[in-house]
N, C-alpha and C positions, 0 to 999 in steps of 0.2 A: 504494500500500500504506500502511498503517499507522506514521506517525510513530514511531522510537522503540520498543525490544521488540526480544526475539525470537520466532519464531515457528517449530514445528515440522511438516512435513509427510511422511507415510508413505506410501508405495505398493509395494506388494509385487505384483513384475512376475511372479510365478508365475499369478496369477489376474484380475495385470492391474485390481486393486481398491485402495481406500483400506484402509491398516494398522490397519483399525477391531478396538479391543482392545489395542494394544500396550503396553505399560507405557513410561514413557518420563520423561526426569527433564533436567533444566537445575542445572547447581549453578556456581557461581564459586569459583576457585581459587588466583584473586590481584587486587587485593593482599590481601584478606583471603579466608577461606572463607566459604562461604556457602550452603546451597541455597536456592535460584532458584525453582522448581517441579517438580510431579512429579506423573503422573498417567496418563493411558489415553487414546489416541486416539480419537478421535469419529469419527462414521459419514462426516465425509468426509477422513478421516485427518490431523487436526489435534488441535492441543491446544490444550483450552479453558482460559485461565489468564488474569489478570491482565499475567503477563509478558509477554503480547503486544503491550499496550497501551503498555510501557513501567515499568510499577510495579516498583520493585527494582531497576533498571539504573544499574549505574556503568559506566564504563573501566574495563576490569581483562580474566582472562585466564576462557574460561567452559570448558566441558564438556558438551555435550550425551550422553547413554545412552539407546539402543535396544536393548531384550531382544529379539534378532533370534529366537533357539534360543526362547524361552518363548510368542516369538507364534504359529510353529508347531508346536511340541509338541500341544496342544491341537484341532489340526487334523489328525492324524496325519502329518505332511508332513516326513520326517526333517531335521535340520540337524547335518550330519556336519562343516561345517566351520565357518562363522559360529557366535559366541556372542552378544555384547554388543558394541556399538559404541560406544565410548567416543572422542568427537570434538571434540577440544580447537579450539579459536578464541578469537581474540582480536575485543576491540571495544575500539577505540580513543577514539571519540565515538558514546558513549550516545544521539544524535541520531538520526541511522537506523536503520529498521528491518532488523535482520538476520533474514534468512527464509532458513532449513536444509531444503530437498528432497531428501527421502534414497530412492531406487528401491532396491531390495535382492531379495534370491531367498536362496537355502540356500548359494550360492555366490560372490555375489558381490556389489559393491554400488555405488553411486556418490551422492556427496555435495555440497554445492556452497554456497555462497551464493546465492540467487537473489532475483527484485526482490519 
């Protein structure tokens, strides 16, 4: 993978597809504030951003957001209990690539570091 960055990827196991369209945002939270990036998932549910590469990364404490409720509204596919996933992590050494694999549904979700 990718030196350095993070990187986000979507898949929403309703349809078994990449989270192409979801709004989605990176901001740091310490030691200073900051947002990172923000933007919409790509057709193979990633985000296309500089941060991937590493551009903007220090040590510090981040946040990644996923409008879980906003990606299927629009699909008529109710979300009566997920809204926004707001998923705090730490990067200690800005050196690797942290890569965030998020599977999620109306119900439920799972998240993780992955390589």
């Amino acid at each position: 993978m990718t030196a350095g960055g993070i990187s986000l990827h979507a898949v929403d196991v309703v349809s078994g597809q990449a989270a192409t369209g979801m709004r989605v945002a990176i901001r740091r939270i310490a030691p200073d504030e900051a947002a990172v990036a923000e933007g919409i998932l790509g057709a193979n549910g990633m985000l296309d951003h500089p941060v991937v590469t590493g551009e903007g990364m220090i040590a510090g404490t981040y946040v990644a957001s996923f409008a879980i409720r906003d990606f299927y509204a629009p699909r008529g596919i109710p979300c009566p209990f997920l809204d926004r996933l707001d998923f705090r992590f730490v990067v200690e050494d800005p050196g690797p690539h942290v890569h965030l694999p998020l599977k999620f549904s109306p119900w439920g979700l799972a998240l993780f570091r992955g390589v």
